[in-house]
C-alpha positions as CSV (number, residue, x, y, z in Angstrom):
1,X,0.0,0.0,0.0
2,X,2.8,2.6,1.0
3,X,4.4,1.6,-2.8
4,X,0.7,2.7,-4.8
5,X,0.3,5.8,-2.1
6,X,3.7,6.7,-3.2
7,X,3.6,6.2,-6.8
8,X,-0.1,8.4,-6.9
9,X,1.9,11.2,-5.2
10,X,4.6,11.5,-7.7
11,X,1.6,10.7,-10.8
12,X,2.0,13.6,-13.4
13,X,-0.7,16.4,-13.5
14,X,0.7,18.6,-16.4
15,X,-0.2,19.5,-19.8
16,X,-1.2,16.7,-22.6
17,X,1.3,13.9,-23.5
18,X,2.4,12.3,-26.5
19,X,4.6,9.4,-27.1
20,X,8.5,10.7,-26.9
21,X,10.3,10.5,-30.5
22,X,13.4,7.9,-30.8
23,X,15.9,8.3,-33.0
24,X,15.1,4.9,-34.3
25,X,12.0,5.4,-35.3
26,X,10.4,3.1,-33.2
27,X,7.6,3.7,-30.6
28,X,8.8,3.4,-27.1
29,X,6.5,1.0,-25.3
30,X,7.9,-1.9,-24.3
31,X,6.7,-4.9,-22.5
32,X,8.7,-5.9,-19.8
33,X,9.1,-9.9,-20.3
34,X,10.7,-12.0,-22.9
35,X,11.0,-15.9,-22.8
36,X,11.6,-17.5,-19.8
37,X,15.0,-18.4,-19.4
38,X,14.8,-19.2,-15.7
39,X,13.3,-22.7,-15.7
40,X,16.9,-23.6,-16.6
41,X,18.6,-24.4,-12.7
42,X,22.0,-23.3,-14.4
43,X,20.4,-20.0,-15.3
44,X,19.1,-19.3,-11.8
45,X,22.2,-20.6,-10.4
46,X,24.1,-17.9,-12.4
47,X,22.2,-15.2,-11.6
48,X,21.8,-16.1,-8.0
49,X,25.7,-15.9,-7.4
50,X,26.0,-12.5,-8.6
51,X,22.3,-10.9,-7.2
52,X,24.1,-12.6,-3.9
53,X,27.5,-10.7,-4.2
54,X,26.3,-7.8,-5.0
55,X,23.6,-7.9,-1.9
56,X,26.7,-7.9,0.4
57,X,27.7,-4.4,-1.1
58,X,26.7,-1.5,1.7
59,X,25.5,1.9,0.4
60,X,26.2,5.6,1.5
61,X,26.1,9.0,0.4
62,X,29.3,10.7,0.6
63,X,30.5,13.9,0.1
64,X,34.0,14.9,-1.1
65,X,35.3,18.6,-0.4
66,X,37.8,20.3,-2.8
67,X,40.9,19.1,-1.1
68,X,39.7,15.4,-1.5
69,X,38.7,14.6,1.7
70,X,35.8,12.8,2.2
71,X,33.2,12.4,4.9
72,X,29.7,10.5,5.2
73,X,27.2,13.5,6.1
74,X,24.4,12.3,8.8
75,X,21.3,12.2,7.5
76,X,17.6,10.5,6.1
77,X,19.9,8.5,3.3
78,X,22.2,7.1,5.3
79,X,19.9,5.9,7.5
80,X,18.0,4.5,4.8
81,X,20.5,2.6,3.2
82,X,22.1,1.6,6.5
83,X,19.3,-1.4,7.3
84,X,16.0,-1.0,5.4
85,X,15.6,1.5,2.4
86,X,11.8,0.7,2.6
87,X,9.3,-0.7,4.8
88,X,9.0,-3.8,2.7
89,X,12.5,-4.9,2.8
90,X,16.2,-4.3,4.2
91,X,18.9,-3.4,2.0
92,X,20.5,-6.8,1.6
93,X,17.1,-7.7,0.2
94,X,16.6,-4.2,-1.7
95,X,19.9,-4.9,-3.6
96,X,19.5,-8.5,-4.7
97,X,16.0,-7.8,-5.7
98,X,17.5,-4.9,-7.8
99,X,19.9,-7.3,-9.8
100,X,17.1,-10.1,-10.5
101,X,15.2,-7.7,-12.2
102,X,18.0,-6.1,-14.1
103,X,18.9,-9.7,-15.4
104,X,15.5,-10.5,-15.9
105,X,14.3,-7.7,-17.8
106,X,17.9,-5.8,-18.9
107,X,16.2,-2.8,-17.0
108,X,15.7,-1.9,-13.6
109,X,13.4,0.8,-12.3
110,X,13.9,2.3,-8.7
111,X,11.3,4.3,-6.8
112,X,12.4,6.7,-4.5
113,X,9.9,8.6,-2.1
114,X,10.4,11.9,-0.8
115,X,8.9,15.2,0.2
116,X,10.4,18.8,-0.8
117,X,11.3,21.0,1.7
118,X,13.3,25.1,1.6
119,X,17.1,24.6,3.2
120,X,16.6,28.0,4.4
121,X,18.8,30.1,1.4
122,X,15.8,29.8,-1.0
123,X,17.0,26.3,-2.3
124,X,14.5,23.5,-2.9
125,X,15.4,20.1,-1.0
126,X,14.6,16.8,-1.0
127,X,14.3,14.6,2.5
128,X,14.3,11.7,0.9
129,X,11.7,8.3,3.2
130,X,12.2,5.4,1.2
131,X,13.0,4.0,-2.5
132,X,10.9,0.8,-4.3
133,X,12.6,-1.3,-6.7
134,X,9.4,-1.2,-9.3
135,X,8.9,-4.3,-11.5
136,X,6.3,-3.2,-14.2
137,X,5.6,-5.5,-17.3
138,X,5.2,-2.7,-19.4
139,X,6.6,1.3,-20.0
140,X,6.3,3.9,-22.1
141,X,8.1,7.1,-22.5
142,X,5.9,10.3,-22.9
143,X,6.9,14.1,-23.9
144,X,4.2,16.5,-22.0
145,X,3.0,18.9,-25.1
146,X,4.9,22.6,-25.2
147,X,7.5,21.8,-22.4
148,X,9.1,18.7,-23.8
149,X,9.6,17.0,-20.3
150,X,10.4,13.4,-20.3
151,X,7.6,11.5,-18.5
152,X,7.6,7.4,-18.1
153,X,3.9,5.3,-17.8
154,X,4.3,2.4,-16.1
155,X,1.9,-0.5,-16.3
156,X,1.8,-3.2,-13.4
157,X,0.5,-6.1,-13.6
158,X,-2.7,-5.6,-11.3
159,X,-3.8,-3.1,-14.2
160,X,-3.2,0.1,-12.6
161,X,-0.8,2.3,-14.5
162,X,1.1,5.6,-13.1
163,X,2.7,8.5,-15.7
164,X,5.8,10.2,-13.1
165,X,8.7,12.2,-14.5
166,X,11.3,10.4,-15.8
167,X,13.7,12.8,-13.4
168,X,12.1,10.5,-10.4
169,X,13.0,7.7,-11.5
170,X,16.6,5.1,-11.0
171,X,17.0,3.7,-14.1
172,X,20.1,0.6,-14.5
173,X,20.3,-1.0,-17.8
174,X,22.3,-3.7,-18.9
175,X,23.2,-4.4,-22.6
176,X,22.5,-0.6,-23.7
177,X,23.4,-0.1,-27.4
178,X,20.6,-0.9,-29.5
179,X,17.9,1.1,-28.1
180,X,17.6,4.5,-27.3
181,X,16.3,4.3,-24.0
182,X,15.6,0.8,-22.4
183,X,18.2,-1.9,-22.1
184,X,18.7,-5.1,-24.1
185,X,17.6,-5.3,-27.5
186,X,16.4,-2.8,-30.6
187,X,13.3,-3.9,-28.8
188,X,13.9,-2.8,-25.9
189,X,13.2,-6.6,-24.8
190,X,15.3,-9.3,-23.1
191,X,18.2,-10.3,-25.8
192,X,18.3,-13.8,-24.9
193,X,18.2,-15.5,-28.5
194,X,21.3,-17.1,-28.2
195,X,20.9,-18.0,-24.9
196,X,18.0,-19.8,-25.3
197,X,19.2,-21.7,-28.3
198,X,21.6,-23.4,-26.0
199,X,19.1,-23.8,-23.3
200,X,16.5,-25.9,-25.6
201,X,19.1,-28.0,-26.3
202,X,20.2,-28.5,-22.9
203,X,16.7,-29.0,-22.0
204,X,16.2,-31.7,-25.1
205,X,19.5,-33.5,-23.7
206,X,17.9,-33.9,-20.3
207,X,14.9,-35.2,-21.0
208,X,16.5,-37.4,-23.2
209,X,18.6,-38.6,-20.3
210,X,15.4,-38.8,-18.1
211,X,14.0,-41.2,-20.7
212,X,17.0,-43.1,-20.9
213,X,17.2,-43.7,-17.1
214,X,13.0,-44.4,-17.4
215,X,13.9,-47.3,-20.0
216,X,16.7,-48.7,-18.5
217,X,14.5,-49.6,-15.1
218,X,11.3,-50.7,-17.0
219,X,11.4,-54.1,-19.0
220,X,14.1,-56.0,-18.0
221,X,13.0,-59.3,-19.6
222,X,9.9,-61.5,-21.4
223,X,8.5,-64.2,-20.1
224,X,7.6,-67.3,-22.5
225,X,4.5,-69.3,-21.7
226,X,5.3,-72.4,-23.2
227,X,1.2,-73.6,-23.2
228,X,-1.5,-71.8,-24.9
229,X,-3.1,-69.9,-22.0
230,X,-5.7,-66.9,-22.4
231,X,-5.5,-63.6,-21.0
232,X,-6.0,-64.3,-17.4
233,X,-3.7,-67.7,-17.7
234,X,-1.2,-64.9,-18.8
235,X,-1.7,-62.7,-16.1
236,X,-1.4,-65.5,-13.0
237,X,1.8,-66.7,-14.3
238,X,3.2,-63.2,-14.5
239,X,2.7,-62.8,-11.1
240,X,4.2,-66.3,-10.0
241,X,6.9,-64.7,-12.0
242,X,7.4,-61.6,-9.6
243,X,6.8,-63.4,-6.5
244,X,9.4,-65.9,-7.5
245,X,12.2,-62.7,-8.6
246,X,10.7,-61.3,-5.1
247,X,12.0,-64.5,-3.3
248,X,14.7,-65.5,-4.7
249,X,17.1,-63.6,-2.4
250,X,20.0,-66.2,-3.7
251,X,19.4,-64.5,-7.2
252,X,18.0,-67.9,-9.1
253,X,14.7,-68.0,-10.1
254,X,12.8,-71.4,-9.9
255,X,10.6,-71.9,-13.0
256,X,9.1,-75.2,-14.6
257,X,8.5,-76.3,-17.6
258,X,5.8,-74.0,-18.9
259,X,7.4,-70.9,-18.9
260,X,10.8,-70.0,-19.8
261,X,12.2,-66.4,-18.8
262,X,14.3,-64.4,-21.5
263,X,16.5,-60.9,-20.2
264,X,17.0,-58.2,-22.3
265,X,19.5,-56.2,-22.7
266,X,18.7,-52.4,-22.1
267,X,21.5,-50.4,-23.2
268,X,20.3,-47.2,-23.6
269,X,23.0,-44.2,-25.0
270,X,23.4,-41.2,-23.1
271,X,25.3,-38.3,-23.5
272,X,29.1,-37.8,-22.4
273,X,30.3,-35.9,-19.8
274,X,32.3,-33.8,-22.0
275,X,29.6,-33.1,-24.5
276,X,27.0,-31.9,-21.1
277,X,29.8,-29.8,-19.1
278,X,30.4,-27.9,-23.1
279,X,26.5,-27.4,-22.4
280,X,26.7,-26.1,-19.0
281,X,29.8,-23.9,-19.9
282,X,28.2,-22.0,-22.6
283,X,25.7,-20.4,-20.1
284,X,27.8,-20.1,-17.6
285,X,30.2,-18.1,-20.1
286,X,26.9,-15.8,-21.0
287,X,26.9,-14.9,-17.6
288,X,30.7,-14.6,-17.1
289,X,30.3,-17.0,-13.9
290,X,32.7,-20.0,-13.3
291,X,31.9,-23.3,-11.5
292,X,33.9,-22.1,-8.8
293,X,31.9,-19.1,-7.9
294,X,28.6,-21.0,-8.0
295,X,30.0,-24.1,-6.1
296,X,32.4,-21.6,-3.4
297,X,35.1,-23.2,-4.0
298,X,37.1,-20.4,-5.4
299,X,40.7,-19.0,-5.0
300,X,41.6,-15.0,-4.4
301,X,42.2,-14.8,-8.4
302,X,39.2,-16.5,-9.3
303,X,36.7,-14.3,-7.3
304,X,39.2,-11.4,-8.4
305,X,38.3,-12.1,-12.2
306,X,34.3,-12.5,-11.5
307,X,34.3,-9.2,-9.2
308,X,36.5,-7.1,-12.4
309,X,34.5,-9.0,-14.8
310,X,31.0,-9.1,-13.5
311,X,30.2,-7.2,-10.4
312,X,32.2,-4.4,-10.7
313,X,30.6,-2.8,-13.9
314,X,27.2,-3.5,-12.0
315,X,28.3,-1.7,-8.7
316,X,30.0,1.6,-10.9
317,X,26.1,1.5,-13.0
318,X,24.5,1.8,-9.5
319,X,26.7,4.5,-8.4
320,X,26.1,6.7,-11.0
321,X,22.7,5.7,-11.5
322,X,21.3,6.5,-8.2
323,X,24.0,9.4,-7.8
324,X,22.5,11.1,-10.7
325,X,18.6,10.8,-9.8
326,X,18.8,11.7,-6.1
327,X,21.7,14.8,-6.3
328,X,20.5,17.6,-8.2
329,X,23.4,19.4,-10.1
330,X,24.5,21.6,-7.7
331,X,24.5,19.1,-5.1
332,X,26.7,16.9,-7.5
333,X,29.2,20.0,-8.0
334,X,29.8,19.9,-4.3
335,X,30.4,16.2,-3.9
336,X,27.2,14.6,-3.0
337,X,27.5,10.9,-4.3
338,X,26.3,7.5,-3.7
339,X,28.8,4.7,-3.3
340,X,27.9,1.0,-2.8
341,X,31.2,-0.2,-0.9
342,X,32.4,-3.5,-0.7
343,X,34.1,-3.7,2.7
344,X,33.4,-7.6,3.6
345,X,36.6,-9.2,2.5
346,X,35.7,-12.2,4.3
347,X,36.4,-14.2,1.2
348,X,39.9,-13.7,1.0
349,X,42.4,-17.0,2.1
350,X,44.6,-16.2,5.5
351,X,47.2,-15.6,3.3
352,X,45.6,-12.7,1.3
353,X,44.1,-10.8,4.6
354,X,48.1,-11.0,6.1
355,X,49.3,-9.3,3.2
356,X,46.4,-6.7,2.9
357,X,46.7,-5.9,6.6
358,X,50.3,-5.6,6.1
359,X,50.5,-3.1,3.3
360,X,47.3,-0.8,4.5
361,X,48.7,-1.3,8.4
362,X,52.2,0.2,7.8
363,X,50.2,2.9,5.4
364,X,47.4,4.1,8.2
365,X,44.8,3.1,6.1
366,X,42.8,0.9,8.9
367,X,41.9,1.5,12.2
368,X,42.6,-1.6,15.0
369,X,39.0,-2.1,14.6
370,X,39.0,-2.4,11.1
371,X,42.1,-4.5,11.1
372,X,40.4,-7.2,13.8
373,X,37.2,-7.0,12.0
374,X,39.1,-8.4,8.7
375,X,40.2,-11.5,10.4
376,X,36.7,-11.7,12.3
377,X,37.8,-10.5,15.8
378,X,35.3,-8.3,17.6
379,X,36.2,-4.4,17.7
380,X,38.2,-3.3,21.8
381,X,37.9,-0.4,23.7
382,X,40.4,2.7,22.2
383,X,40.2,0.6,18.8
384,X,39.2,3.7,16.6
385,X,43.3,4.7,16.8
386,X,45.4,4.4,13.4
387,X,49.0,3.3,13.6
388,X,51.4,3.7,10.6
389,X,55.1,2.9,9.8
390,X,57.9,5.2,10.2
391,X,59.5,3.6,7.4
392,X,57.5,5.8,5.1
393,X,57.8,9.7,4.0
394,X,55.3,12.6,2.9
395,X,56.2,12.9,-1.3
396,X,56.6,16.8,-0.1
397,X,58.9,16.1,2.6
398,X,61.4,14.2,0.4
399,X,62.9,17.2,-1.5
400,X,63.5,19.1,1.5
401,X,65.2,16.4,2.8
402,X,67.3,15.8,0.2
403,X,68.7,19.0,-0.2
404,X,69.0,19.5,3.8
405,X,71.2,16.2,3.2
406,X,73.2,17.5,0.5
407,X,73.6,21.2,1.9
408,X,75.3,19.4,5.3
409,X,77.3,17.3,2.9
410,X,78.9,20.2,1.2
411,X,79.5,22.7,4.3
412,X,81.0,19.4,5.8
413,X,83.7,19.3,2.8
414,X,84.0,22.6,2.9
415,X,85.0,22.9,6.5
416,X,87.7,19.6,6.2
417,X,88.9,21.6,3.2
């Protein structure tokens, strides 16, 4: 209820609409589902790993002055992202849902709620109360007659439809090239042909292997009746068959002269291994995951690879994405951002967290806190102190130094000569 409250607040009550022009040519509606590629358990097993990553990630606005120092301002979006950025779900939850529906649709929509207040110099602000990740199975992009704005309809699936400004609403994409506005393809729709070329096939092998396994533990044999018997005569001397396999716990079989029993051999042909991991590869390739990853039995360089290759273009998209929406231009100007950070290093081997500890230790980059916290010890009183090497030198110090050196070397020479 909060979500359809907050959606008829923001609904558009300007001048006539009509459909916004792409360069393309094309009408922008678009329907928000393609063909379902998630029946496939490789599929959801792919997508699963990285919505799961990337749920881990921890949110903040952040503002960075003109000397590059940066601080984490108190306020309503901090505490939103801290533990629930809606009343429906905390932000573990918010995030993963976020990356389902990006993978599901190549487009994510996110909602967020907030009321305009004066900062007291004249300037319009925003207190932002929450943000909805939307899931509608159909938009459309709208230009409001005279003005030109940029207005997007959705359509949800319990047929009630909303028209807000385009300017209020997170938009991620994923494979944007083709289309002007939406992600995927010219469409604007999932572009999963190739995908799901592979995934019939993979489908056709396993039922094919289900069938195989179905024939191979079915008719194992035929049973001769050696007198001419009628249907019923047929039947009772099956059944003496069974109850004599049944008790035969040596493994023969007792029959007499008026039946014989012949085995067959069921040999049915299934697939190689090879030829079924090459099947499982190619989607796992689509989706740039390994076996590793999904299994989590990866090394440091493995999850290194999937984090460059896969999460980290996701987490710079929502950076920028939600950055641009909730800062208006000024506000960006002065350093207002949002940052998803990555702090849990928990995956890394013993090996890895020595050697991190060791080079951001001796440069003051960690608090004791934050040093115990990587190798899973609880924070301890005075913790929030930094400690740093002497072996190292301020850049602007060195020249000084140098020439102090030299200048001593020379008056020393001077006085021996």
């Amino acid at each position: 209820m909060a979500l359809i409250e907050s959606l008829k607040g923001l609904v558009w009550k300007g001048k006539a609409t009509r459909h916004a022009k792409m360069l393309n040519g094309y009408l922008p509606i678009f329907s928000q589902f393609g063909q379902d590629i998630y029946a496939s358990d490789v599929v959801q097993n792919c997508v699963n790993a990285i919505a799961t990553e990337i749920s881990k990630l921890q949110p903040k606005h952040i503002r960075t002055d003109g000397n590059g120092m940066q601080s984490t301002p108190i306020g309503p979006l901090n505490r939103l992202f801290k533990f629930a950025p809606n009343n429906l779900m905390t932000t573990r939850e918010f995030l993963e849902k976020i990356v389902w529906l990006l993978y599901k649709n190549e487009n994510a929509f996110v909602l967020p709620v907030y009321d305009v207040t004066n900062d007291g110099n004249g300037l319009e602000k925003r207190i932002y109360r929450a943000m909805y990740p939307l899931n509608p199975n159909r938009v459309e992009f709208l230009n409001e007659e005279g003005t030109g704005v940029l207005l997007i309809k959705l359509y949800f699936s319990s047929g009630a439809d909303f028209t807000i400004p385009y300017a209020d609403i997170i938009h991620i994409r994923k494979k944007f090239g083709l289309n002007d506005i939406m992600g995927g393809d010219a469409n604007g729709q999932p572009d999963n042909a190739a995908l799901l070329k592979v995934l019939q096939i993979n489908d056709v092998v396993l039922q094919g292997l289900e069938k195989g396994v179905k024939t191979s533990m079915s008719i194992r044999g035929i049973l001769k009746i050696n007198t001419m018997t009628d249907t019923e005569g047929q039947q009772t001397e099956r059944k003496r068959l069974e109850k004599a396999i049944e008790d035969g716990t040596a493994g023969i079989v007792a029959m007499d002269l008026k039946g014989d029993y012949v085995p067959l051999n069921v040999d049915p042909k299934l697939l190689d291994k090879d030829t079924l991991n090459f099947l499982d590869s190619k989607i796992l390739r689509w989706y740039g995951v390994s076996l590793a990853i999904i299994s989590g039995d990866y090394t440091d360089e493995q999850y290194q690879a999937f984090y460059e290759k896969v999460l980290e273009p996701i987490v710079i998209g929502l950076s920028q994405a939600f950055s641009v929406k909730i800062f208006s231009t000024r506000e960006l100007d002065v350093g207002n951002e949002i940052v998803f950070y990555g702090k849990d290093m928990m995956y890394l081997s013993t090996n890895a967290k020595i050697n991190l500890l060791k080079i951001t230790g001796e440069q003051g980059l960690l608090t004791d806190n934050q040093k115990l916290a990587l190798i899973g010890y609880p924070p301890i009183e005075g913790g929030d102190r930094r400690t740093q090497s002497l072996n190292y030198i301020d850049t602007k110090l060195i020249n000084a130094y140098q020439m102090s050196t030299k200048n001593k070397t020379a008056k020393g020479d001077d006085d021996a000569g």
